[in-house]
Biopython code that builds the backbone (N, CA, C, O; Angstrom):
import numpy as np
from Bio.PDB.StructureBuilder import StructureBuilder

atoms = [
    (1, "UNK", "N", (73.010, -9.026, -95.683)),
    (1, "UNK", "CA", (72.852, -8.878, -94.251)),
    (1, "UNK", "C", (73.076, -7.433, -93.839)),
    (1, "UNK", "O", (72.311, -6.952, -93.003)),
    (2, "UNK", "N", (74.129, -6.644, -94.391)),
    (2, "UNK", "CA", (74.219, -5.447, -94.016)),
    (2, "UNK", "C", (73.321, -4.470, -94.402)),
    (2, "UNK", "O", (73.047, -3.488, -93.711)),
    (3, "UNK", "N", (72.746, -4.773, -95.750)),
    (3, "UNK", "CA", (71.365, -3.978, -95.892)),
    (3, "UNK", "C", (70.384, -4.079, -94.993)),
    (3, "UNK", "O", (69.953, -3.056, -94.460)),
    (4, "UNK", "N", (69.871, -5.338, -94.679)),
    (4, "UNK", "CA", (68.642, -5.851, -93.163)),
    (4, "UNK", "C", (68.837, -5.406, -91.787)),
    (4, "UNK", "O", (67.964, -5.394, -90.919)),
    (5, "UNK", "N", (70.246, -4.982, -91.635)),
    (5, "UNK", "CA", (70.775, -4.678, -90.500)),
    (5, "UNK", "C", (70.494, -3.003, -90.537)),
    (5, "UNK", "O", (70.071, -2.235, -89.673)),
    (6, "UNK", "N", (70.927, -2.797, -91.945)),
    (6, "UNK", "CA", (70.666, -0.995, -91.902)),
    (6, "UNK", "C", (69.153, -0.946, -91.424)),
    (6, "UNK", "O", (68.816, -0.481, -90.334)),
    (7, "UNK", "N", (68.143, -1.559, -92.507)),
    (7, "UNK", "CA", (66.983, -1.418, -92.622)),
    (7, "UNK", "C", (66.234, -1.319, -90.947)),
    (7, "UNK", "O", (65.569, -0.375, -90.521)),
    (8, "UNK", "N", (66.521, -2.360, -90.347)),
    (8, "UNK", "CA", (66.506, -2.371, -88.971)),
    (8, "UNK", "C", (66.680, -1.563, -88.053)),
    (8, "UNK", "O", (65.809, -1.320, -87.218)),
    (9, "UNK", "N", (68.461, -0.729, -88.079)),
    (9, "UNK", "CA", (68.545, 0.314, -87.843)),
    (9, "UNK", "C", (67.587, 1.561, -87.747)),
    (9, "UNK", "O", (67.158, 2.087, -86.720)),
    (10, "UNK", "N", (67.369, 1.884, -88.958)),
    (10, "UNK", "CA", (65.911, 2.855, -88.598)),
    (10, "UNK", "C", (65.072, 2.616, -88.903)),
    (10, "UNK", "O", (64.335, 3.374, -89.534)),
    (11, "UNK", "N", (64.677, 0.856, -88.429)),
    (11, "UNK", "CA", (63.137, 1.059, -87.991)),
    (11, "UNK", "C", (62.377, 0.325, -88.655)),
    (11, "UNK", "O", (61.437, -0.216, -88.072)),
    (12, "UNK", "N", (62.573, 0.127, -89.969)),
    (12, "UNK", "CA", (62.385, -0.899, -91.084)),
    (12, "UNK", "C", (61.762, -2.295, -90.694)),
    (12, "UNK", "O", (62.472, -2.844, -89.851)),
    (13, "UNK", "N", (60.820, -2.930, -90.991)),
    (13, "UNK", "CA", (61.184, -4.196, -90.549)),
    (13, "UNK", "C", (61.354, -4.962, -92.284)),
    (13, "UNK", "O", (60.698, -4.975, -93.325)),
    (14, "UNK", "N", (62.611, -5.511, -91.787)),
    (14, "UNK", "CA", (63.167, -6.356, -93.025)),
    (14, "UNK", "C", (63.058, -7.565, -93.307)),
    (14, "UNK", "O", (62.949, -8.333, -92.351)),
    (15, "UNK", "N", (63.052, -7.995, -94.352)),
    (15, "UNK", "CA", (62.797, -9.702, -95.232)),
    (15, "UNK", "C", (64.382, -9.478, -95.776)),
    (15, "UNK", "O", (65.036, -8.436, -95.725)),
    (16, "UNK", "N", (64.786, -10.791, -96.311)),
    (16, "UNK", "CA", (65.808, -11.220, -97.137)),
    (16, "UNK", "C", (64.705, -12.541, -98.037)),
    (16, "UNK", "O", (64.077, -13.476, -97.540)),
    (17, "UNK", "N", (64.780, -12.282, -98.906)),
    (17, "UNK", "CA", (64.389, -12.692, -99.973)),
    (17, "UNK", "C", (65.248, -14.079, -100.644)),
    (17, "UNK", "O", (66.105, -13.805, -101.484)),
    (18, "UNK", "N", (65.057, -15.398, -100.328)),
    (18, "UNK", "CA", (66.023, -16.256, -101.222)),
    (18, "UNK", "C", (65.272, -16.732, -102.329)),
    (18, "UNK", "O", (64.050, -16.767, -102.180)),
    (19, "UNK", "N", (65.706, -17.068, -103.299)),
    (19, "UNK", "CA", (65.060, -17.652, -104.776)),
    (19, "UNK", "C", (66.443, -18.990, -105.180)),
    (19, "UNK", "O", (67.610, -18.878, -104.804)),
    (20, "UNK", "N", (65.991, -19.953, -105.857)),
    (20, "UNK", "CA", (66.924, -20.777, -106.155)),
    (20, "UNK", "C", (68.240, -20.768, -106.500)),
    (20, "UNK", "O", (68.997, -21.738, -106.480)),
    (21, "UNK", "N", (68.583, -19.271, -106.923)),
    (21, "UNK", "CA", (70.080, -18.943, -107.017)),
    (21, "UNK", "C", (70.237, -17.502, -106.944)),
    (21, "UNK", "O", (71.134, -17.009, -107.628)),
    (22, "UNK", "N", (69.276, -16.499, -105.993)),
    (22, "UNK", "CA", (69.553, -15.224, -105.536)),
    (22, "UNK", "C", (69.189, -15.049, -104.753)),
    (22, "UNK", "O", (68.442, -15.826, -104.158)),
    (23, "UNK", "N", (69.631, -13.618, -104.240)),
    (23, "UNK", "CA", (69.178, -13.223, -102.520)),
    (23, "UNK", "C", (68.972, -11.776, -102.817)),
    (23, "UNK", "O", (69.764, -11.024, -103.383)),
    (24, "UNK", "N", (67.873, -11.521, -102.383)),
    (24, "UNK", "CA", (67.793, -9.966, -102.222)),
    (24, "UNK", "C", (67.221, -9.275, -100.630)),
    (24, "UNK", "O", (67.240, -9.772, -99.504)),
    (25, "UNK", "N", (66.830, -8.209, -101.023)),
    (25, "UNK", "CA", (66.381, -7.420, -99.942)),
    (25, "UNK", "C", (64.818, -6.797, -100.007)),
    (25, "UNK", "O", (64.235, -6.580, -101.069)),
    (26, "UNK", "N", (64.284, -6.566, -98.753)),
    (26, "UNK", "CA", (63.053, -5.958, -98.998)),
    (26, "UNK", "C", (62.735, -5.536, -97.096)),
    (26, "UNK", "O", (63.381, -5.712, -96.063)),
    (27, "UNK", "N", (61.406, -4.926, -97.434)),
    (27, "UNK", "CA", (60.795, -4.407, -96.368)),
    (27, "UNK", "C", (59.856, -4.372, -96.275)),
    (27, "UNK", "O", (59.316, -4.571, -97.364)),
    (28, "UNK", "N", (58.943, -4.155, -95.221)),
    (28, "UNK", "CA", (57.014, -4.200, -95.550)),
    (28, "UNK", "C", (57.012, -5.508, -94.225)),
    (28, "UNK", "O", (57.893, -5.885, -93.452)),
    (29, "UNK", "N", (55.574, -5.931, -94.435)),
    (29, "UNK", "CA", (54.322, -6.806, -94.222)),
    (29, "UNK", "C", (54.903, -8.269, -95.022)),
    (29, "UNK", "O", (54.475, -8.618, -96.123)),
    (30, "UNK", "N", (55.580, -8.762, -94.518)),
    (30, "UNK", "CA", (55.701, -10.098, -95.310)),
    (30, "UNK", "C", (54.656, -10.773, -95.775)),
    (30, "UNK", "O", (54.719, -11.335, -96.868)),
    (31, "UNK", "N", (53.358, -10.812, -94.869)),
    (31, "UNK", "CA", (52.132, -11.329, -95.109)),
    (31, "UNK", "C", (51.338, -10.472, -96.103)),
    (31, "UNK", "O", (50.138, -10.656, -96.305)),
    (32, "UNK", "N", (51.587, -10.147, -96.312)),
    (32, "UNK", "CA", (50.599, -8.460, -97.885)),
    (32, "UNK", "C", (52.056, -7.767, -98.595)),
    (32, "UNK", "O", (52.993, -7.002, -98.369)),
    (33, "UNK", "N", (51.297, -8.905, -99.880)),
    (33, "UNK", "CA", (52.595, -8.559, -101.373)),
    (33, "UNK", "C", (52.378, -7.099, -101.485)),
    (33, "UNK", "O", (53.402, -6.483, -101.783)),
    (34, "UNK", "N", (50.882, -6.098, -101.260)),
    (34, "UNK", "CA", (51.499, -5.195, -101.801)),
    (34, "UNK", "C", (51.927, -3.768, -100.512)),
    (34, "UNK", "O", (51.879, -2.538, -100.485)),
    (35, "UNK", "N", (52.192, -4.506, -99.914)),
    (35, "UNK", "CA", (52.762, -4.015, -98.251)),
    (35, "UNK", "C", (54.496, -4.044, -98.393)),
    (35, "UNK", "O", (55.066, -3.514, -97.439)),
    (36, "UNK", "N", (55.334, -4.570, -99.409)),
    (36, "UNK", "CA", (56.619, -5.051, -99.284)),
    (36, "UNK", "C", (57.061, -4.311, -100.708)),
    (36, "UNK", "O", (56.425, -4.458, -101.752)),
    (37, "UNK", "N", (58.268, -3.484, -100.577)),
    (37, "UNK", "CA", (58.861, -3.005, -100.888)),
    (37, "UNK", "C", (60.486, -4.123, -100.948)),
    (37, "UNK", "O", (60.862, -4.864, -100.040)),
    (38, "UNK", "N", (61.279, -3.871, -102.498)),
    (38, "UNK", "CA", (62.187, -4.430, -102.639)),
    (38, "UNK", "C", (63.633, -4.061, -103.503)),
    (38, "UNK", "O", (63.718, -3.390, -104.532)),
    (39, "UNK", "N", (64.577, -4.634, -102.845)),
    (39, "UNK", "CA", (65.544, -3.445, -103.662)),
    (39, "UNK", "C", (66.694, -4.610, -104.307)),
    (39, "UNK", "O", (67.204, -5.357, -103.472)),
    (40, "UNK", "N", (66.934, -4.706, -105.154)),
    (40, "UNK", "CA", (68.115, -5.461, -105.821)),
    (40, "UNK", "C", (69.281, -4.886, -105.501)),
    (40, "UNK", "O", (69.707, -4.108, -106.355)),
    (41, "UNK", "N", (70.057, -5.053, -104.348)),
    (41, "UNK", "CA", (71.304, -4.481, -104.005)),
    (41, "UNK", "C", (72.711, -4.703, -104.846)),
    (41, "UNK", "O", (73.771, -4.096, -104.696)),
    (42, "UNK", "N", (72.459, -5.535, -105.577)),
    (42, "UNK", "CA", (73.380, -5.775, -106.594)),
    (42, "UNK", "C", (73.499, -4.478, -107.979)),
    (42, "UNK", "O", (74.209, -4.272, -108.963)),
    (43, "UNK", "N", (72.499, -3.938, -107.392)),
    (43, "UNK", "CA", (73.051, -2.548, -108.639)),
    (43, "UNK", "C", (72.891, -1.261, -108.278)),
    (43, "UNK", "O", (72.652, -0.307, -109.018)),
    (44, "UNK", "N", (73.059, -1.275, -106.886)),
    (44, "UNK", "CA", (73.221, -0.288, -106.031)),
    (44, "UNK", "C", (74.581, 0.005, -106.760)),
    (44, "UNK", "O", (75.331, -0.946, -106.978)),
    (45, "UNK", "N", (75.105, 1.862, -107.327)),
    (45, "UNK", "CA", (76.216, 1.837, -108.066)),
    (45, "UNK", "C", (76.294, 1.977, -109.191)),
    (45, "UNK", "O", (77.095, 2.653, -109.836)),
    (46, "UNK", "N", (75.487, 1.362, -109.510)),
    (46, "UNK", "CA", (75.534, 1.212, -110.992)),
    (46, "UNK", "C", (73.823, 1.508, -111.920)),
    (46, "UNK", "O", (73.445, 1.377, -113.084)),
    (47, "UNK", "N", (73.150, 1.981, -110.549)),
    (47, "UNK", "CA", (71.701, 2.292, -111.153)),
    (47, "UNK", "C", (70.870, 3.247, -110.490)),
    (47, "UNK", "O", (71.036, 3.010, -109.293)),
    (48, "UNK", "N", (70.165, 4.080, -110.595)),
    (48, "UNK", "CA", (69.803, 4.434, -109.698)),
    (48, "UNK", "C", (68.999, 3.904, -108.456)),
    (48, "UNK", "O", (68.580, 2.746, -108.451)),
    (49, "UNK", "N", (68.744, 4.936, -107.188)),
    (49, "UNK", "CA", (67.742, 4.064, -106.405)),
    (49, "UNK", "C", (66.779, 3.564, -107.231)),
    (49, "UNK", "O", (67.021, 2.727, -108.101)),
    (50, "UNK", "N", (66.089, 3.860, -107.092)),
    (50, "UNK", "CA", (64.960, 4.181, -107.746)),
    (50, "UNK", "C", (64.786, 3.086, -108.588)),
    (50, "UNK", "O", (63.695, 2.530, -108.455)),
    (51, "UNK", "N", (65.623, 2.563, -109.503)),
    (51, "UNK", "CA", (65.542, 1.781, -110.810)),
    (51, "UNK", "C", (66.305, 0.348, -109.742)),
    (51, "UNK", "O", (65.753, -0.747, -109.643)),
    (52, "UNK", "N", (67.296, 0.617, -109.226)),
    (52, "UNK", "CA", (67.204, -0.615, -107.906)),
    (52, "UNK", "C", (66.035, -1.476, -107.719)),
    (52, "UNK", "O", (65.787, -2.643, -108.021)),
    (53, "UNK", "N", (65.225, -0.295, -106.975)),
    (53, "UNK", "CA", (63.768, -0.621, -106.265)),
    (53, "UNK", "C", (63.047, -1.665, -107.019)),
    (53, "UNK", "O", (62.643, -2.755, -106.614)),
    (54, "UNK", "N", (62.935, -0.967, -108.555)),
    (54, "UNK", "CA", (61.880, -1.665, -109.611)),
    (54, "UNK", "C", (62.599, -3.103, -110.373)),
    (54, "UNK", "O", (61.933, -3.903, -111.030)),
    (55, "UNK", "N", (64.016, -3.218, -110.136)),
    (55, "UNK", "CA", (64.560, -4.389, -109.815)),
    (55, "UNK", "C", (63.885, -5.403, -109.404)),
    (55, "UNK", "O", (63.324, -6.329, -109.990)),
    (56, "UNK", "N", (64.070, -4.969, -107.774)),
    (56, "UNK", "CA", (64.034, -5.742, -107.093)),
    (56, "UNK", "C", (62.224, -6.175, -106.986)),
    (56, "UNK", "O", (61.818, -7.285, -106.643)),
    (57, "UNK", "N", (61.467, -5.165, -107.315)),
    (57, "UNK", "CA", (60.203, -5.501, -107.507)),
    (57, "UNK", "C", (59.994, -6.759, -108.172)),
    (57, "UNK", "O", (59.431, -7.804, -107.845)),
    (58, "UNK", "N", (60.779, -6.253, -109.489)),
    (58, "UNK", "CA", (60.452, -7.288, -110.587)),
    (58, "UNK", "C", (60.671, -8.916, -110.152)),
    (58, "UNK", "O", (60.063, -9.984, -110.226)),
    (59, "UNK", "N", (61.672, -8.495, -109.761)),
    (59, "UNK", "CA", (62.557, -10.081, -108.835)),
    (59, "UNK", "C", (61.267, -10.712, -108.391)),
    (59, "UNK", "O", (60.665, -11.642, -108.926)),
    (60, "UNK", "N", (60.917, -9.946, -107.174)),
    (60, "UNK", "CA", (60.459, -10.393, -106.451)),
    (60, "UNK", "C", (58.584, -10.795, -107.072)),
    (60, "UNK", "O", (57.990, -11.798, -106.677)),
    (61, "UNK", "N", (58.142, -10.070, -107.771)),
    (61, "UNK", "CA", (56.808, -10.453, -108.460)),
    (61, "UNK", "C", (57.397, -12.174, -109.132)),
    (61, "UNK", "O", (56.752, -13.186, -108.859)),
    (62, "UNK", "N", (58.268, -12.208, -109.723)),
    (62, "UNK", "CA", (58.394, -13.278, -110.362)),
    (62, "UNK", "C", (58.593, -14.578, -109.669)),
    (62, "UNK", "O", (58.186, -15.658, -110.097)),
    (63, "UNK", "N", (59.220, -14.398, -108.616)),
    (63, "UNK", "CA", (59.171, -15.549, -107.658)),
    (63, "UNK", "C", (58.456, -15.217, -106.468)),
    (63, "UNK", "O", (59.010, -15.345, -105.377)),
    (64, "UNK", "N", (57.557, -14.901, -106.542)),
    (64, "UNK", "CA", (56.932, -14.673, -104.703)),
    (64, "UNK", "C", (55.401, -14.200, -104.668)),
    (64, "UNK", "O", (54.856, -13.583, -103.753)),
    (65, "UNK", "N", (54.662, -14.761, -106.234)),
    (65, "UNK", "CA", (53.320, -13.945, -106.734)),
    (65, "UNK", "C", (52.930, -14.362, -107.641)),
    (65, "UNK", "O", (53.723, -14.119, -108.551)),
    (66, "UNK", "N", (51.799, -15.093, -108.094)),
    (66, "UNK", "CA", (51.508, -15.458, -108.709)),
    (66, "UNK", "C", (50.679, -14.408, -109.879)),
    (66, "UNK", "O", (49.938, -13.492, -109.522)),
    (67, "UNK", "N", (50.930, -14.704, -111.119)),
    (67, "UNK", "CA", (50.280, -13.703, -112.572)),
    (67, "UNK", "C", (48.503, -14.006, -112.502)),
    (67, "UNK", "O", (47.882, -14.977, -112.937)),
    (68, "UNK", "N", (48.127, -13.093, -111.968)),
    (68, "UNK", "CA", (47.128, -13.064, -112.523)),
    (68, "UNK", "C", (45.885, -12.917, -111.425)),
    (68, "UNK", "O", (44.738, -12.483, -111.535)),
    (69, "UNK", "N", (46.472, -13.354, -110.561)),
    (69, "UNK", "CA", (45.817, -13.755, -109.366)),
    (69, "UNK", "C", (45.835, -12.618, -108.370)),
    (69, "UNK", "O", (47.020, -12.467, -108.073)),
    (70, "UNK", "N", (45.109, -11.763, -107.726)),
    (70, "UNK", "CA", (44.871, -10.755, -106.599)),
    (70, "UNK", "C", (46.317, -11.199, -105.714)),
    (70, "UNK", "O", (46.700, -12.351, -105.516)),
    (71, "UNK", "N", (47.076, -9.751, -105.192)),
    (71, "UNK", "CA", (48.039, -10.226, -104.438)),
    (71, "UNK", "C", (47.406, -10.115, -102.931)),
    (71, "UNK", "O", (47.759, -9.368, -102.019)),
    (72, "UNK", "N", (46.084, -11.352, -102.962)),
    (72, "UNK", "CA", (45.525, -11.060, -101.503)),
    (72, "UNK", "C", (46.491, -12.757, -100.408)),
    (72, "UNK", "O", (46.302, -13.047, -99.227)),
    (73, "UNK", "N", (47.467, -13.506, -101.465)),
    (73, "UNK", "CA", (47.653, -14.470, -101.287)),
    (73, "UNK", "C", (48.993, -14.269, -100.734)),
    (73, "UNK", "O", (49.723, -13.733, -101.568)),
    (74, "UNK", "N", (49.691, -14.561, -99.391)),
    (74, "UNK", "CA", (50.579, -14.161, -98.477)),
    (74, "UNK", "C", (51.638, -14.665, -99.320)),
    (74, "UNK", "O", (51.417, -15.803, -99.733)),
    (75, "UNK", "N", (52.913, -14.054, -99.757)),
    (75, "UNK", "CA", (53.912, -14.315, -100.125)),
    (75, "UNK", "C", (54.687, -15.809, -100.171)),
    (75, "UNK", "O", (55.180, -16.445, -101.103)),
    (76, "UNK", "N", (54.565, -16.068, -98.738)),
    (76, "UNK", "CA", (55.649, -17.236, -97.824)),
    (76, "UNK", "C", (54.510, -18.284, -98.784)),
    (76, "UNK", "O", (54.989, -19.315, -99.256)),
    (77, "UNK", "N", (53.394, -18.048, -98.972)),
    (77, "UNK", "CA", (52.788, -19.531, -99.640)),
    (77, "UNK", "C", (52.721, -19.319, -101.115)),
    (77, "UNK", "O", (51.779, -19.953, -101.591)),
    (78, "UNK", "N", (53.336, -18.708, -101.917)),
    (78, "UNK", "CA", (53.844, -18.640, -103.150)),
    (78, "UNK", "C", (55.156, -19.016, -103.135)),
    (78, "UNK", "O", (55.383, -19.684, -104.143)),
    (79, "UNK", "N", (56.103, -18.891, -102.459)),
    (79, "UNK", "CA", (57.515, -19.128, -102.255)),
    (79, "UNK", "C", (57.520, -20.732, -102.125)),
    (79, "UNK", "O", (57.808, -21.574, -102.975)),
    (80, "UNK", "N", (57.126, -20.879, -100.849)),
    (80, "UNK", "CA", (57.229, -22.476, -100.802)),
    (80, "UNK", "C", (56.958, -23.504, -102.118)),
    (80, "UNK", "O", (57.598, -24.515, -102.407)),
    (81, "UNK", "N", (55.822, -22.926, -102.805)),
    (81, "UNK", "CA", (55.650, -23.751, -103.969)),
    (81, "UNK", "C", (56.597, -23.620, -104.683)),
    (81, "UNK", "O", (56.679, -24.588, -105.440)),
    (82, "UNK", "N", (57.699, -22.598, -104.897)),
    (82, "UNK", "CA", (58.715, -22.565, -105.958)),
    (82, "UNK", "C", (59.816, -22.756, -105.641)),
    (82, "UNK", "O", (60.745, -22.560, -106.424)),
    (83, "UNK", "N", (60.037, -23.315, -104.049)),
    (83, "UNK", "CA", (61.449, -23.429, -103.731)),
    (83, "UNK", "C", (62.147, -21.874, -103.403)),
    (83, "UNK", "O", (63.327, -21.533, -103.491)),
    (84, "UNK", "N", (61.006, -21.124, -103.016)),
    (84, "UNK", "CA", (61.946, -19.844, -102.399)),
    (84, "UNK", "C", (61.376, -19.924, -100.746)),
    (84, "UNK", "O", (60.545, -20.546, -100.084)),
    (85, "UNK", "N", (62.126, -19.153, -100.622)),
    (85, "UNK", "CA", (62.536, -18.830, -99.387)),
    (85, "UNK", "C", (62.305, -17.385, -98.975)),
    (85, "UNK", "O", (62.805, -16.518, -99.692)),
    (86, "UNK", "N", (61.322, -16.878, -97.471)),
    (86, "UNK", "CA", (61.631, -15.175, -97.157)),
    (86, "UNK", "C", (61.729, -15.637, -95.853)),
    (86, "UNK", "O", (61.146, -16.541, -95.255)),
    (87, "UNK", "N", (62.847, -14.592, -95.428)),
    (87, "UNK", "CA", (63.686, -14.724, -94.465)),
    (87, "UNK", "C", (63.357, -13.765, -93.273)),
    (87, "UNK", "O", (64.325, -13.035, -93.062)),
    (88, "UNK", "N", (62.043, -13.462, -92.208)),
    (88, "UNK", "CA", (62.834, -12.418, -91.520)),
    (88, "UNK", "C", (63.142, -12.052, -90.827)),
    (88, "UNK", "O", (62.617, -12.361, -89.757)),
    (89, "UNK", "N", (64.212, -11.119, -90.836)),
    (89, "UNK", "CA", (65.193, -11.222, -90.160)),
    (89, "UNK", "C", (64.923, -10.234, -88.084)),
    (89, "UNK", "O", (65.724, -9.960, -87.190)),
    (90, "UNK", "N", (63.578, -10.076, -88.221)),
    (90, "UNK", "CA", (63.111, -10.046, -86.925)),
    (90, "UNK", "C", (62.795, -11.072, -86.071)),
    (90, "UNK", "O", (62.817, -11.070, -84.840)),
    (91, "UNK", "N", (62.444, -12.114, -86.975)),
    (91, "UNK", "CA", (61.625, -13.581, -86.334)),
    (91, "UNK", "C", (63.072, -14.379, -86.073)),
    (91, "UNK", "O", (63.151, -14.884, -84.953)),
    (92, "UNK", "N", (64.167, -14.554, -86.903)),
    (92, "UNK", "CA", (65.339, -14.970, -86.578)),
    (92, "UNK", "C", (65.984, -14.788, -85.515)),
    (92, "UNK", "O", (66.315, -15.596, -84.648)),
    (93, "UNK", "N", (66.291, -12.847, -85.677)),
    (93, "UNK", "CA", (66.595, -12.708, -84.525)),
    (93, "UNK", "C", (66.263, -13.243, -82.715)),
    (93, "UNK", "O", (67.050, -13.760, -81.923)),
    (94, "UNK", "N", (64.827, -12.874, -82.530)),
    (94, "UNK", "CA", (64.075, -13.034, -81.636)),
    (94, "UNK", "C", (63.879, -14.508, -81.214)),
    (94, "UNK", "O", (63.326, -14.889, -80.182)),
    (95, "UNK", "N", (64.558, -15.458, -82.420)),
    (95, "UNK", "CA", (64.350, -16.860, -82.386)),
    (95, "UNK", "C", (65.852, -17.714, -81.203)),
    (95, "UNK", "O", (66.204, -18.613, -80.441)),
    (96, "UNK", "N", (66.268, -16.085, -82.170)),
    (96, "UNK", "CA", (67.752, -17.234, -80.968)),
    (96, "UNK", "C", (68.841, -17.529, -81.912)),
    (96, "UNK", "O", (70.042, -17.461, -81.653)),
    (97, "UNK", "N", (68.237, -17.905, -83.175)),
    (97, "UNK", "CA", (68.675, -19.134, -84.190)),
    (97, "UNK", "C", (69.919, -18.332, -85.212)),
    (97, "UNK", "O", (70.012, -17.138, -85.499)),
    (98, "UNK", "N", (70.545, -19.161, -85.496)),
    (98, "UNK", "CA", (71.726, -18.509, -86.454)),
    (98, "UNK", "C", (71.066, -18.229, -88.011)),
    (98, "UNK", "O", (70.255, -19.114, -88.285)),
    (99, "UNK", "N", (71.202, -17.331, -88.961)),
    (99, "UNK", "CA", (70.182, -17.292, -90.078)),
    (99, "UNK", "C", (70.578, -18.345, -90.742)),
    (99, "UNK", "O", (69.760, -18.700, -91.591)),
    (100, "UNK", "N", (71.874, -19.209, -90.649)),
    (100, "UNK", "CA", (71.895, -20.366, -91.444)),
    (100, "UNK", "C", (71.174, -21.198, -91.485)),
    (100, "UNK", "O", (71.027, -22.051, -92.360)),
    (101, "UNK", "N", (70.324, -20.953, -89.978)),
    (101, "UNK", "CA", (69.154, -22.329, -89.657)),
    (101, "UNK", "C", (67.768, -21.612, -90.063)),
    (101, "UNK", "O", (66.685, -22.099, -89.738)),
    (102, "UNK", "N", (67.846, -20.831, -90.543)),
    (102, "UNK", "CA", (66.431, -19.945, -90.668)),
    (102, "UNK", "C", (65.900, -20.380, -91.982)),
    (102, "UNK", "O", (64.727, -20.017, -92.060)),
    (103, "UNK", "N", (66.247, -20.944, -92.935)),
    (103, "UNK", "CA", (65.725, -21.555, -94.026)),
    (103, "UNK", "C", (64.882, -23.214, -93.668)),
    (103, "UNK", "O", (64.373, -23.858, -94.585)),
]
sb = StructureBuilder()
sb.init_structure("model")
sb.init_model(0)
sb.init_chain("A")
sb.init_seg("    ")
for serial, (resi, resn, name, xyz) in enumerate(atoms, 1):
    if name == "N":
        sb.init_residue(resn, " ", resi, " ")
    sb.init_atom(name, np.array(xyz, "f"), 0.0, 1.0, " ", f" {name:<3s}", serial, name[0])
structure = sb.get_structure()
């Protein structure tokens, strides 16, 4: 949350990313995979940006994109088939709704 909140901060518009047992971060076009940028904040520290980023890429190709297939196919309908979840956190806001109910 405090990353989405930064991201927001200047300007960003942010996703939170859920997968069956992780959460990450990203930014972009939720609707155009290759519009979204993603960062594995869990090795923020211990990696560089940079190698973060391609993290979180990876993450996110694997659950949110199908192999093989043009990424002309909107994210949110790759997710649903796998039990993930993108979160964002503009539409939440603006919704009213607590993000606990946003899944």
């Amino acid at each position: 949350m405090l990353f989405a909140s930064i991201l927001e901060g200047v300007g960003l518009h942010s996703l939170i990313f859920l997968t069956k047992d992780h959460a990450f971060i990203g930014w972009g076009d939720k609707d155009r995979a290759d519009q979204i940028v993603c960062l594995e904040a869990t090795a923020i520290g211990r990696c560089t940006f940079e190698e973060a980023v391609a993290l979180g890429q990876q993450v996110f190709e694997e659950n949110f994109t199908f192999k093989g297939v043009p990424q002309m196919l909107p994210p949110f309908l790759v997710a649903e088939t796998r039990g993930c979840h993108i979160i964002d956190t503009a539409e939440v806001r603006s919704s009213g709704r607590a993000l606990r109910d946003a899944r």
